[in-house]
Residue frames as a rotation matrix with the C-alpha (Angstrom) as fourth column:
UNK 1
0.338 0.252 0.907 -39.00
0.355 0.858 -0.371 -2.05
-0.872 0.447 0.201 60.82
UNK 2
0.995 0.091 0.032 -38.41
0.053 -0.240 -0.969 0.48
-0.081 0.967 -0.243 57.82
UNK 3
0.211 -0.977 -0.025 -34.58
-0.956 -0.212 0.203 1.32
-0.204 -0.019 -0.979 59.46
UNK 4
0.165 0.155 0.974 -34.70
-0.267 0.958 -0.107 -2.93
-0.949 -0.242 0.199 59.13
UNK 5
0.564 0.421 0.711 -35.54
0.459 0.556 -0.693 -3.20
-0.687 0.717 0.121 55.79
UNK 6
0.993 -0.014 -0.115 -33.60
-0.103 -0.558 -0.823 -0.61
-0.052 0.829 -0.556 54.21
UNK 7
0.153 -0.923 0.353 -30.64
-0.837 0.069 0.543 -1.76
-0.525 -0.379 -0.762 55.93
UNK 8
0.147 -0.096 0.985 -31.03
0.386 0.922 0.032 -5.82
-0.911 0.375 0.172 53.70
UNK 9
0.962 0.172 0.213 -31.84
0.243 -0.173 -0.955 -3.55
-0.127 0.970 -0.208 50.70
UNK 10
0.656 -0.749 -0.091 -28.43
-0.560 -0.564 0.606 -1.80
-0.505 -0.347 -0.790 51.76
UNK 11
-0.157 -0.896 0.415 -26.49
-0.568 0.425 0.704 -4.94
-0.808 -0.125 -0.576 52.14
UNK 12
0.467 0.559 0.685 -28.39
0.436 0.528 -0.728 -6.72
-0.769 0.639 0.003 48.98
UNK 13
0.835 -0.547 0.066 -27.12
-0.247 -0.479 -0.842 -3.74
0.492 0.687 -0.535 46.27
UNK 14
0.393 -0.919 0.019 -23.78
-0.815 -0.339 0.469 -4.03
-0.425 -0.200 -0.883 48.00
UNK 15
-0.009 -0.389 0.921 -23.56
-0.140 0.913 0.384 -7.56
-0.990 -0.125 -0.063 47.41
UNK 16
0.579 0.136 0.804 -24.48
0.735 0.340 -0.587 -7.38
-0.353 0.930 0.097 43.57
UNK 17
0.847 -0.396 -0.354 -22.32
-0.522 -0.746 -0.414 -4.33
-0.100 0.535 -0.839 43.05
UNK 18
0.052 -0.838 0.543 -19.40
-0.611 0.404 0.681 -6.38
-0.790 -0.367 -0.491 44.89
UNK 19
0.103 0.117 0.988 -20.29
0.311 0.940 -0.144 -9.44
-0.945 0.322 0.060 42.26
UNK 20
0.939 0.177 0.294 -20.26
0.236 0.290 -0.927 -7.22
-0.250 0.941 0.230 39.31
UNK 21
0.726 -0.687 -0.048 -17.50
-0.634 -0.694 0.343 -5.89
-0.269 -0.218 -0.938 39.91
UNK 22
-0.224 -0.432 0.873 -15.65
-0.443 0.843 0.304 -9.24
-0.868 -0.319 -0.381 40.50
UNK 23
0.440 0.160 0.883 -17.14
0.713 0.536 -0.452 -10.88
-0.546 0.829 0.122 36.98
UNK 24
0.984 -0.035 0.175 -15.73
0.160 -0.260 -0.952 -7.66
0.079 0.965 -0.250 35.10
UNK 25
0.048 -0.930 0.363 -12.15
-0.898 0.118 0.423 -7.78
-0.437 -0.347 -0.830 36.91
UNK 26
-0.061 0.031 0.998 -12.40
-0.174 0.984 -0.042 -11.71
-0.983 -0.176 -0.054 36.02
UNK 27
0.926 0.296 0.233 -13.97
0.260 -0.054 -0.964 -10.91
-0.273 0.954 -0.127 32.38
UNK 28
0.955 -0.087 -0.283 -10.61
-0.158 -0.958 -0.238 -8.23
-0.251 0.272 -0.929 32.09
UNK 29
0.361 -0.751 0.553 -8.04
-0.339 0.447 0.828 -10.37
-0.869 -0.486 -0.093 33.38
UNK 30
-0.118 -0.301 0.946 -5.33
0.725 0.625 0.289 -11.43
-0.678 0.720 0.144 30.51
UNK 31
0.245 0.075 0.967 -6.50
0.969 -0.047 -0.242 -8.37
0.027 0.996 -0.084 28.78
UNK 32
-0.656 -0.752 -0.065 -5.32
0.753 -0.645 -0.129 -5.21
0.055 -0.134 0.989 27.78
UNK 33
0.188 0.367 -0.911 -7.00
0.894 -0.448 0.004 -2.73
-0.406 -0.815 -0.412 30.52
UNK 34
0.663 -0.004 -0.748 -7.23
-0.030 -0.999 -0.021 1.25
-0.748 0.037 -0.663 28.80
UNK 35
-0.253 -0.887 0.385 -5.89
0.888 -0.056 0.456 0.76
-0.383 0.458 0.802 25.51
UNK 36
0.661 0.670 0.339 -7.52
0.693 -0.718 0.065 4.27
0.287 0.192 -0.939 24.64
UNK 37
0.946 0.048 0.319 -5.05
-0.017 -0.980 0.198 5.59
0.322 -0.193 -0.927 26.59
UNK 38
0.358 -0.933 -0.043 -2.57
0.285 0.065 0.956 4.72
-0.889 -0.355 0.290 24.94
UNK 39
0.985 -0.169 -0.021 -0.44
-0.093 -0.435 -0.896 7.04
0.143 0.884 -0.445 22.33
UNK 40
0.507 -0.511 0.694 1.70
0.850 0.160 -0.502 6.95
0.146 0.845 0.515 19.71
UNK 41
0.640 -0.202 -0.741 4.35
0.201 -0.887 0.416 9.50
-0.741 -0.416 -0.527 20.56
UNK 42
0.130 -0.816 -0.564 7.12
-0.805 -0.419 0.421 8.91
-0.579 0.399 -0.711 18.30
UNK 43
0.869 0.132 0.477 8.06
0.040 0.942 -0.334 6.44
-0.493 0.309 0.813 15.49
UNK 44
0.133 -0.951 -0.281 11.72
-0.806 -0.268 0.528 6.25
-0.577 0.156 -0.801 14.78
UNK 45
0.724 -0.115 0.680 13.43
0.201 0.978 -0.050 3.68
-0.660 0.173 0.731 12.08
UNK 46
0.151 -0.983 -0.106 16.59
-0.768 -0.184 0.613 2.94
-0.622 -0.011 -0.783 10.96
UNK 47
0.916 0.306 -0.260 18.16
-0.401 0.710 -0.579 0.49
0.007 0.635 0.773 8.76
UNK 48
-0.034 -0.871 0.490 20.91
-0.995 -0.016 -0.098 -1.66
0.093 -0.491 -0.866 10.20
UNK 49
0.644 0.118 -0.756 22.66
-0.178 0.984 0.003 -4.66
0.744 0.132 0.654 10.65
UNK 50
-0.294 -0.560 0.774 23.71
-0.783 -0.324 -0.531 -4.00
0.548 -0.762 -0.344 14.23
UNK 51
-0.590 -0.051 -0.806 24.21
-0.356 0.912 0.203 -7.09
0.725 0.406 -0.556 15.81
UNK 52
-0.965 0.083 0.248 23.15
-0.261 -0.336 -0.905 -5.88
0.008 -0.938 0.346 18.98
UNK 53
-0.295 0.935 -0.196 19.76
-0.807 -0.353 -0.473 -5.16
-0.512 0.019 0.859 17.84
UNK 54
0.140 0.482 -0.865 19.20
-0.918 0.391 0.069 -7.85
0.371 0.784 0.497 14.75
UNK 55
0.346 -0.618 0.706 21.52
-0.436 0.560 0.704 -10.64
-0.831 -0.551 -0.076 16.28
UNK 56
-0.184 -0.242 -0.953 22.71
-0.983 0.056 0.176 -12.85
0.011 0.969 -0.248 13.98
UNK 57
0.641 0.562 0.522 22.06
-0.506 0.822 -0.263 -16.67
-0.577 -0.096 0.811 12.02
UNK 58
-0.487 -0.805 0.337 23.76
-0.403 0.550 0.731 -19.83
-0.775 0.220 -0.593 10.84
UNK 59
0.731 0.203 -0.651 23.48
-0.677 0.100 -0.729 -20.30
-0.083 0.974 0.211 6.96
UNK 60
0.646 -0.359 0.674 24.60
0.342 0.925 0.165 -22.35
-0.683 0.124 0.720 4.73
UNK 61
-0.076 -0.364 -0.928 27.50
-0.314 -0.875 0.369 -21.31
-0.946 0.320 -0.048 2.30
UNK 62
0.763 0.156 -0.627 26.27
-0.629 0.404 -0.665 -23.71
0.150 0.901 0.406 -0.87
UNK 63
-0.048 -0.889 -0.456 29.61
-0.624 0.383 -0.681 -25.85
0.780 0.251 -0.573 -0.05
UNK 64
0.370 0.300 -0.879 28.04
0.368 0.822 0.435 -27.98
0.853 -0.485 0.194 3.00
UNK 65
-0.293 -0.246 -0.924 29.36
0.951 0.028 -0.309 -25.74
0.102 -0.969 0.226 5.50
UNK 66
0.517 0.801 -0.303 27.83
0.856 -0.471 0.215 -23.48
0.029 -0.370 -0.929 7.95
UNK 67
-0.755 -0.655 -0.015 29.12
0.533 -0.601 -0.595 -19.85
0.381 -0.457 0.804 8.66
UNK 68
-0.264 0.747 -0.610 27.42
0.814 -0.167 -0.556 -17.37
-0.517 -0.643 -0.564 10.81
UNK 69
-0.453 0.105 0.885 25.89
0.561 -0.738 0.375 -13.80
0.693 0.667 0.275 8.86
UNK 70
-0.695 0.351 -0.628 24.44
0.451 -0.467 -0.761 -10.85
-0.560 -0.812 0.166 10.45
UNK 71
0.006 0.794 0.607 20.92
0.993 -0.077 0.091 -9.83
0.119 0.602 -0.789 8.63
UNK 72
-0.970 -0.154 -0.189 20.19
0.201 -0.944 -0.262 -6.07
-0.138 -0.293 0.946 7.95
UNK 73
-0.374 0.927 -0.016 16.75
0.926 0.375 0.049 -4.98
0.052 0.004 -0.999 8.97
UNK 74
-0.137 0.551 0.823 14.11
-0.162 -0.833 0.530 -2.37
0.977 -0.061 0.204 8.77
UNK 75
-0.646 -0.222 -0.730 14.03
0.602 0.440 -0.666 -1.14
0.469 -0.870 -0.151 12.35
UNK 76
-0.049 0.439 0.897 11.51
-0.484 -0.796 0.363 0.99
0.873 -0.417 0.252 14.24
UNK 77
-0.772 -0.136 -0.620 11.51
0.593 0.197 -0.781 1.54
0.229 -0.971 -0.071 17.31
UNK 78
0.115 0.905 0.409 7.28
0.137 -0.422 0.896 3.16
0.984 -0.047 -0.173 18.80
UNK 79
-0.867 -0.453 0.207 7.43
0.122 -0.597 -0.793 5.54
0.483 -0.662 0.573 21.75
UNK 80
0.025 0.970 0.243 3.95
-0.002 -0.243 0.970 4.97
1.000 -0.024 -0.004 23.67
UNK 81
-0.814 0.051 0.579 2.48
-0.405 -0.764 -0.502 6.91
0.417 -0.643 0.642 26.44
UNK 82
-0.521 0.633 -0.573 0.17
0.785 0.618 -0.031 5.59
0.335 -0.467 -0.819 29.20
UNK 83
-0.724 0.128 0.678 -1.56
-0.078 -0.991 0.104 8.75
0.685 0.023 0.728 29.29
UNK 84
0.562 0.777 -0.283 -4.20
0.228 0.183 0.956 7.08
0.795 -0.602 -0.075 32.12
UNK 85
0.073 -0.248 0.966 -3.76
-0.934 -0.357 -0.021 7.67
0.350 -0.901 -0.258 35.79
UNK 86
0.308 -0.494 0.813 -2.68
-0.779 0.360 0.514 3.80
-0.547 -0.791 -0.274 36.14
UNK 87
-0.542 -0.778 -0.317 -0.54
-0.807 0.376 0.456 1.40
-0.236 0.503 -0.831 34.66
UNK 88
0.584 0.603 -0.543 -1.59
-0.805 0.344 -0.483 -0.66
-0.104 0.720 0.686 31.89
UNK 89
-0.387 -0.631 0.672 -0.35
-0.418 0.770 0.482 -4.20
-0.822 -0.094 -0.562 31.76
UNK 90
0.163 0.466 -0.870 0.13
-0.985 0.032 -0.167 -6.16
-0.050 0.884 0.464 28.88
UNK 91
0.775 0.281 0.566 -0.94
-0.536 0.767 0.352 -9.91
-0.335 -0.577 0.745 28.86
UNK 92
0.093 -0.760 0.644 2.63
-0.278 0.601 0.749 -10.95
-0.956 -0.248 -0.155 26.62
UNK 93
-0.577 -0.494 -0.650 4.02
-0.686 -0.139 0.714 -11.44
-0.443 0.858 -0.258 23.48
UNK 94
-0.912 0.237 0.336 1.94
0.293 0.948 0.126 -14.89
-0.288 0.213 -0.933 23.06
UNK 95
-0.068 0.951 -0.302 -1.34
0.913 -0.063 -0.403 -12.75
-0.402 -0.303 -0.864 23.38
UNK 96
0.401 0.043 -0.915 -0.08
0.058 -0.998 -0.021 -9.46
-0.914 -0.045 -0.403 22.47
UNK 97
0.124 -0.744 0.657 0.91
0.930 0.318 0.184 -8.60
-0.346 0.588 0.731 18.74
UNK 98
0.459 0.163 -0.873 1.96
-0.174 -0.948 -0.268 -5.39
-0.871 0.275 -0.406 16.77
UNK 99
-0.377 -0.322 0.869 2.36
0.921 -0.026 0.390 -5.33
-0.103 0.946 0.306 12.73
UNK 100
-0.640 -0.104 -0.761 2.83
-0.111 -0.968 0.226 -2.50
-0.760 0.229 0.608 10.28
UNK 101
0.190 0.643 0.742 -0.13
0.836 0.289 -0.465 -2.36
-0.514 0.709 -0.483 7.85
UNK 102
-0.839 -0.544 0.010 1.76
0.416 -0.628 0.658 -0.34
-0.352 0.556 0.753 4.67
UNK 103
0.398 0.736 -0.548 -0.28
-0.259 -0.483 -0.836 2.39
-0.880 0.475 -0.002 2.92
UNK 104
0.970 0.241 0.038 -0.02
-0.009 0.191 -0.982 1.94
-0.244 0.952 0.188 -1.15
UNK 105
0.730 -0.681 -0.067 2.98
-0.681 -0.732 0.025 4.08
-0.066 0.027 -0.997 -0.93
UNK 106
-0.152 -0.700 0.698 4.98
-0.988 0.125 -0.090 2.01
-0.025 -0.703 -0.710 1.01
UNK 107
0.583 0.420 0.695 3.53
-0.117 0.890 -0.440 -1.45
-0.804 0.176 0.568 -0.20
UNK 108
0.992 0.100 -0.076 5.01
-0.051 -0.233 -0.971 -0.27
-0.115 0.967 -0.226 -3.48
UNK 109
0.234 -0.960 0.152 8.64
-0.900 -0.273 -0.340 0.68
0.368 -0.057 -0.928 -2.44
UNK 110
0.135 -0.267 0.954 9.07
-0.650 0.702 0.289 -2.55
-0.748 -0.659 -0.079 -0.34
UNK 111
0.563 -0.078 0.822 8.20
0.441 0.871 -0.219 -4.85
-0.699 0.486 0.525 -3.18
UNK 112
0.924 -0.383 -0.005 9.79
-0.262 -0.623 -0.737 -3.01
0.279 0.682 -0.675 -5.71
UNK 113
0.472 -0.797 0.378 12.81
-0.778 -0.578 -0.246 -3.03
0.414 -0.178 -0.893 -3.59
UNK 114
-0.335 -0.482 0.810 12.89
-0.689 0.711 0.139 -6.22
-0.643 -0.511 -0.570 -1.60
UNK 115
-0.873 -0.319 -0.368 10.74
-0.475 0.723 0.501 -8.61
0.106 0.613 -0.783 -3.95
UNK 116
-0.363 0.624 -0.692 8.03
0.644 0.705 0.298 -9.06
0.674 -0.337 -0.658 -1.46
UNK 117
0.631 0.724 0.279 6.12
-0.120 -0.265 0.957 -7.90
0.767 -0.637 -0.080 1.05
UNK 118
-0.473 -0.877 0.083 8.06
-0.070 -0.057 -0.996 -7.62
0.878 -0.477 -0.034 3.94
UNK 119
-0.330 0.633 0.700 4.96
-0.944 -0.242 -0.226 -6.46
0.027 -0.735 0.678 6.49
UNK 120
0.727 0.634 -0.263 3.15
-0.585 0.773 0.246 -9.92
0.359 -0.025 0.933 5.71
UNK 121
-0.066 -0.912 0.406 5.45
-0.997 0.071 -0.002 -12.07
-0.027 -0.405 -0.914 7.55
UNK 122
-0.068 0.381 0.922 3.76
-0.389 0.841 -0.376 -15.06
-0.919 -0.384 0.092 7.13
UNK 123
0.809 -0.069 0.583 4.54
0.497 0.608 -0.619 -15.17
-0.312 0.791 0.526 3.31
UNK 124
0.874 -0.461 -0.155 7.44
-0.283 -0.223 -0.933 -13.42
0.396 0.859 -0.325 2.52
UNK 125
0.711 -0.688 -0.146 9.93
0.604 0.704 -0.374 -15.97
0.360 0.178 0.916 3.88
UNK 126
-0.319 -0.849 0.420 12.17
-0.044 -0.430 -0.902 -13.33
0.947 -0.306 0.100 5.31
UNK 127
-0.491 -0.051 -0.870 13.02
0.813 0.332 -0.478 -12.91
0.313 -0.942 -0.121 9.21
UNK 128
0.078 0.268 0.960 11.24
-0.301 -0.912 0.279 -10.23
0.951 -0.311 0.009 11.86
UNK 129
-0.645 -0.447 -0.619 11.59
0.651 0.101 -0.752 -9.63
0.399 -0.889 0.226 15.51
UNK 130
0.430 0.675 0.600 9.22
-0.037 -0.651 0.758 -7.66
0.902 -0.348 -0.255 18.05
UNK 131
-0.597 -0.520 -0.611 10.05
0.678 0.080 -0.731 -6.62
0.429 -0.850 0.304 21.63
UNK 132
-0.011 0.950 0.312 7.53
0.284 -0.296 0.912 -5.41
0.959 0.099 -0.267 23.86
UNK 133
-0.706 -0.125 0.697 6.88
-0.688 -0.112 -0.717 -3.85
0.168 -0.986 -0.007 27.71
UNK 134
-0.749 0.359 -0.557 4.92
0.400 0.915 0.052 -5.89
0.528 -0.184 -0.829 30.09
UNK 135
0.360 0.867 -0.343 3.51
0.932 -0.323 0.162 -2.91
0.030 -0.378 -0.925 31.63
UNK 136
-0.097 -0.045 0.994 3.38
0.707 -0.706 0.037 0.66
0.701 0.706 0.100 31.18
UNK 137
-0.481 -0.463 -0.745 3.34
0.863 -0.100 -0.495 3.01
0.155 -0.881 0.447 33.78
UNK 138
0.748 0.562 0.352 0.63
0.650 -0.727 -0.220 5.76
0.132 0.393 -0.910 33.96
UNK 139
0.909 -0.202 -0.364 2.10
-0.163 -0.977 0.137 8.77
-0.383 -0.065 -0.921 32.59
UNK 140
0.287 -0.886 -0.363 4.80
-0.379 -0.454 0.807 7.51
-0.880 -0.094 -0.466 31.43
UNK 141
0.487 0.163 -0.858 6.41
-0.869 -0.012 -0.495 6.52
-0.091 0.986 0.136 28.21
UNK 142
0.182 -0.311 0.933 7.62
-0.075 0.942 0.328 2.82
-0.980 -0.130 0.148 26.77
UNK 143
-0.062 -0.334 -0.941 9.28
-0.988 -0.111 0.104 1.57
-0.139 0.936 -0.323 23.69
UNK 144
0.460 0.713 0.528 8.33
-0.288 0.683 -0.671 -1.16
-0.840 0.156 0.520 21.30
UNK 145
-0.354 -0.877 -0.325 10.21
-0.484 -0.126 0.866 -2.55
-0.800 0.464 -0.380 18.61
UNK 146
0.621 0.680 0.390 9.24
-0.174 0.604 -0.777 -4.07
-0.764 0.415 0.494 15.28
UNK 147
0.072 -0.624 -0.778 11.97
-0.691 -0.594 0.412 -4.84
-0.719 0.509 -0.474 13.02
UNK 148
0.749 0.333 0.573 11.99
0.107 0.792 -0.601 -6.72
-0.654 0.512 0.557 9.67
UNK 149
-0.250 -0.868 0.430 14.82
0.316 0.346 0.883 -8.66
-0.915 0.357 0.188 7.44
UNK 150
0.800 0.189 -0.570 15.52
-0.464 -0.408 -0.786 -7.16
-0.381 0.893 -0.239 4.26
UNK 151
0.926 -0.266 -0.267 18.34
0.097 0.852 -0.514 -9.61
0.365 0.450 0.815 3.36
UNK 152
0.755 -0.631 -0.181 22.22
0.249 0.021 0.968 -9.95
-0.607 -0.776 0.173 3.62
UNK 153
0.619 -0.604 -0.502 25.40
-0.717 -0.695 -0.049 -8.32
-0.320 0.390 -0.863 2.75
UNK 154
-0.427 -0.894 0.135 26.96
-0.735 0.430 0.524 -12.04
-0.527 0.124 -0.841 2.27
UNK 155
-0.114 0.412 -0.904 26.08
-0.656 0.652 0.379 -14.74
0.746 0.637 0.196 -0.53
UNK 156
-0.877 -0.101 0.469 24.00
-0.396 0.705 -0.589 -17.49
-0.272 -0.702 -0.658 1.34
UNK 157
-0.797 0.562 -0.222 21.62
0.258 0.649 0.716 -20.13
0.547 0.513 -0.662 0.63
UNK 158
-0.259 0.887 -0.382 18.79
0.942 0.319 0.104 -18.51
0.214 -0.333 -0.918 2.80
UNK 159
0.167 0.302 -0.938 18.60
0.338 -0.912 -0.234 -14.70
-0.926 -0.279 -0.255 2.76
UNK 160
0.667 -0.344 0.661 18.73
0.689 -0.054 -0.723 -12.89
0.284 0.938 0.201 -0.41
UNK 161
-0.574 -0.767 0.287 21.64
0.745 -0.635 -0.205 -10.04
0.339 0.096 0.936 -1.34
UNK 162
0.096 0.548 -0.831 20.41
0.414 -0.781 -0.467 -6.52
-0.905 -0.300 -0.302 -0.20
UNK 163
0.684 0.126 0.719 19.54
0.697 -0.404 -0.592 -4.54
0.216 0.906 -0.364 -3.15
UNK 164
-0.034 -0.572 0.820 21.34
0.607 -0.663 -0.438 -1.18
0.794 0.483 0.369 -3.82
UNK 165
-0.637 -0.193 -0.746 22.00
0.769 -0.223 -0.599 1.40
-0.051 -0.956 0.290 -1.65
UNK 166
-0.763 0.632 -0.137 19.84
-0.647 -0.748 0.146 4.02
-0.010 0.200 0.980 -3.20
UNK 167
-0.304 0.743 -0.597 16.77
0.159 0.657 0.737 1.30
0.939 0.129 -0.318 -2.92
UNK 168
-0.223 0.100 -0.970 17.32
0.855 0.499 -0.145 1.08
0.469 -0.861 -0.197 0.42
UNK 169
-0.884 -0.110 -0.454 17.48
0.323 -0.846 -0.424 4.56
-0.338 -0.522 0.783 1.11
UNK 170
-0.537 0.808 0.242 13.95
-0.665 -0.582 0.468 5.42
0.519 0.090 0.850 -0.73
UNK 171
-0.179 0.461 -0.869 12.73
0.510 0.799 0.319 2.22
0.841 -0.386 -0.378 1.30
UNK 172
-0.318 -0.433 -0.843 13.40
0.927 0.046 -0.373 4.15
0.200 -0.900 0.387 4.57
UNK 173
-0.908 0.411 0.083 12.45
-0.362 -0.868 0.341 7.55
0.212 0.280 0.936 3.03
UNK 174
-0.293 0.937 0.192 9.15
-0.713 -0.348 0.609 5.77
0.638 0.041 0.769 3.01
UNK 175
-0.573 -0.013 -0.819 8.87
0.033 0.999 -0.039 3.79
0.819 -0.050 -0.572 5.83
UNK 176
-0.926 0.352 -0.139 6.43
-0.044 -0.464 -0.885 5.94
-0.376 -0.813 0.445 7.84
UNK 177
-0.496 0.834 -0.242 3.86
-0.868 -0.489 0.093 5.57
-0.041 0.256 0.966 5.36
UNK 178
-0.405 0.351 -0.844 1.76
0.061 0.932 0.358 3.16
0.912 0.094 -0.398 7.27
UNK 179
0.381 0.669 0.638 -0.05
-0.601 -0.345 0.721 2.08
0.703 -0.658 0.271 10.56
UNK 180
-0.922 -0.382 -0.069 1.26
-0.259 0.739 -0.622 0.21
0.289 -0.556 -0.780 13.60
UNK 181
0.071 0.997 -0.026 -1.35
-0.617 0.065 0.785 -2.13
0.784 -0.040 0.620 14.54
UNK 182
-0.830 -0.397 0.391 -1.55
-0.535 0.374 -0.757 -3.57
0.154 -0.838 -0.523 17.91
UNK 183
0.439 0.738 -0.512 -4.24
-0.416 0.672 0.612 -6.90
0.796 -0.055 0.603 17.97
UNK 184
-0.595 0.043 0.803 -4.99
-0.751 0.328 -0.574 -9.26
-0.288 -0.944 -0.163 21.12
UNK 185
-0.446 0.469 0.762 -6.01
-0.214 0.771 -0.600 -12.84
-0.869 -0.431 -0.243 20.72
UNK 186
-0.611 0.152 0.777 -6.07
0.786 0.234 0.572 -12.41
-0.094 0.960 -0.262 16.57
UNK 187
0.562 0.613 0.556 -8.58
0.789 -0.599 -0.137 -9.33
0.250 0.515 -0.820 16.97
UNK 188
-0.772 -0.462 0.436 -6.81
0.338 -0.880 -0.335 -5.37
0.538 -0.112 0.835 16.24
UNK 189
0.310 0.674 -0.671 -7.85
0.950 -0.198 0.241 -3.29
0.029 -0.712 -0.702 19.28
UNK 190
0.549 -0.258 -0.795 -5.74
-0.032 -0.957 0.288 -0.01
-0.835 -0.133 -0.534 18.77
UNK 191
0.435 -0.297 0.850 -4.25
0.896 0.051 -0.440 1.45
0.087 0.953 0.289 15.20
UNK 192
0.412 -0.439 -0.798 -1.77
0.123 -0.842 0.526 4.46
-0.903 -0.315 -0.293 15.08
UNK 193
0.922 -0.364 0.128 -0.58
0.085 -0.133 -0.988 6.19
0.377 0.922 -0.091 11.91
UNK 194
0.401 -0.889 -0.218 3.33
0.914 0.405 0.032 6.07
0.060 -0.212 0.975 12.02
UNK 195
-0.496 -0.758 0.423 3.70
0.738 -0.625 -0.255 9.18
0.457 0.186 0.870 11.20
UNK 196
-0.036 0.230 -0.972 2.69
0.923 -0.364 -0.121 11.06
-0.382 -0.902 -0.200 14.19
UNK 197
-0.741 0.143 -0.656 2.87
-0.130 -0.989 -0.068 14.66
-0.659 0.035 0.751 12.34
UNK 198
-0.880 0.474 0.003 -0.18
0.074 0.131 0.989 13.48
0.468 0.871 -0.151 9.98
């Protein structure tokens, strides 16, 4: 009777382990699974109007007709490591975001230099791009892209002129001095300083 009973109690805990299990696989789904273990290896950035990378848009030239321009942007490119022992999907660009939140430093040079904010993308009227993995591989490393319009080299009715070349070049001097933030669903779940030797 006792080899009876301990055997239901057996199959009883199995069944509620089995169930939580199943609600926190269900709960997880859509989200990003071990972001803890994921680092910031490297933060590279460049300033360029490679079309490759920026592509390019159809302006107006003030005379009713269109021509095409290529934009030059602040580029970085973020080296991160799945340092877990299994691969970390991410749920997608729709769900998944990453912005640079500038320290003083770098808040300063940007406006100074461009006019605006550049990080806030949602007022300062200029273009940005992001490119992202869908999943990470434990152990191994992925790249991430975050790059923002700082204006054009041709007169047009919707980018401004780039500023000087010395501007640009202390822009870039300080364009590590900040944080990549990586938020899910509007809330920030993982922050990295940019500069990785700090």
């Amino acid at each position: 009777m006792k080899k009876v009973y301990l055997g239901l109690i057996s199959v009883f805990l199995l069944v509620v382990v089995t169930a939580c299990s199943v609600t926190e696989h269900t709960e997880s789904k859509g989200h990003i699974d071990n972001i803890k273990h994921l680092k910031l290896q490297k933060t590279d950035v460049m300033i360029t109007d490679d079309k490759k990378l920026v592509g390019d848009m159809t302006v107006s030239d003030g005379k009713n007709k269109n021509k095409q321009i290529v934009p030059t942007d602040l580029y970085y490119t973020f080296t991160i490591k799945n340092t877990s022992n299994n691969d970390i999907s991410l749920p997608g660009v729709e769900k998944v975001k990453l912005r640079i939140e500038p320290d003083k430093d770098l808040l300063s040079v940007v406006k100074e230099t461009i006019g605006t904010n550049i990080y806030d993308v949602d007022k300062s009227g200029l273009g940005f791009g992001l490119s992202m993995a869908i999943e990470i591989p434990s152990k191994k490393l992925s790249k991430f892209t975050l790059n923002y319009t700082l204006g054009a080299k041709q007169k047009n009715d919707q980018l401004p002129l780039l500023p000087s070349k010395e501007k640009l070049k202390k822009l870039q001097a300080n364009a590590l001095k900040g944080t990549l933030i990586i938020s899910q669903d509007g809330k920030d779940v993982a922050r990295f300083r940019l500069n990785t030797d700090e």
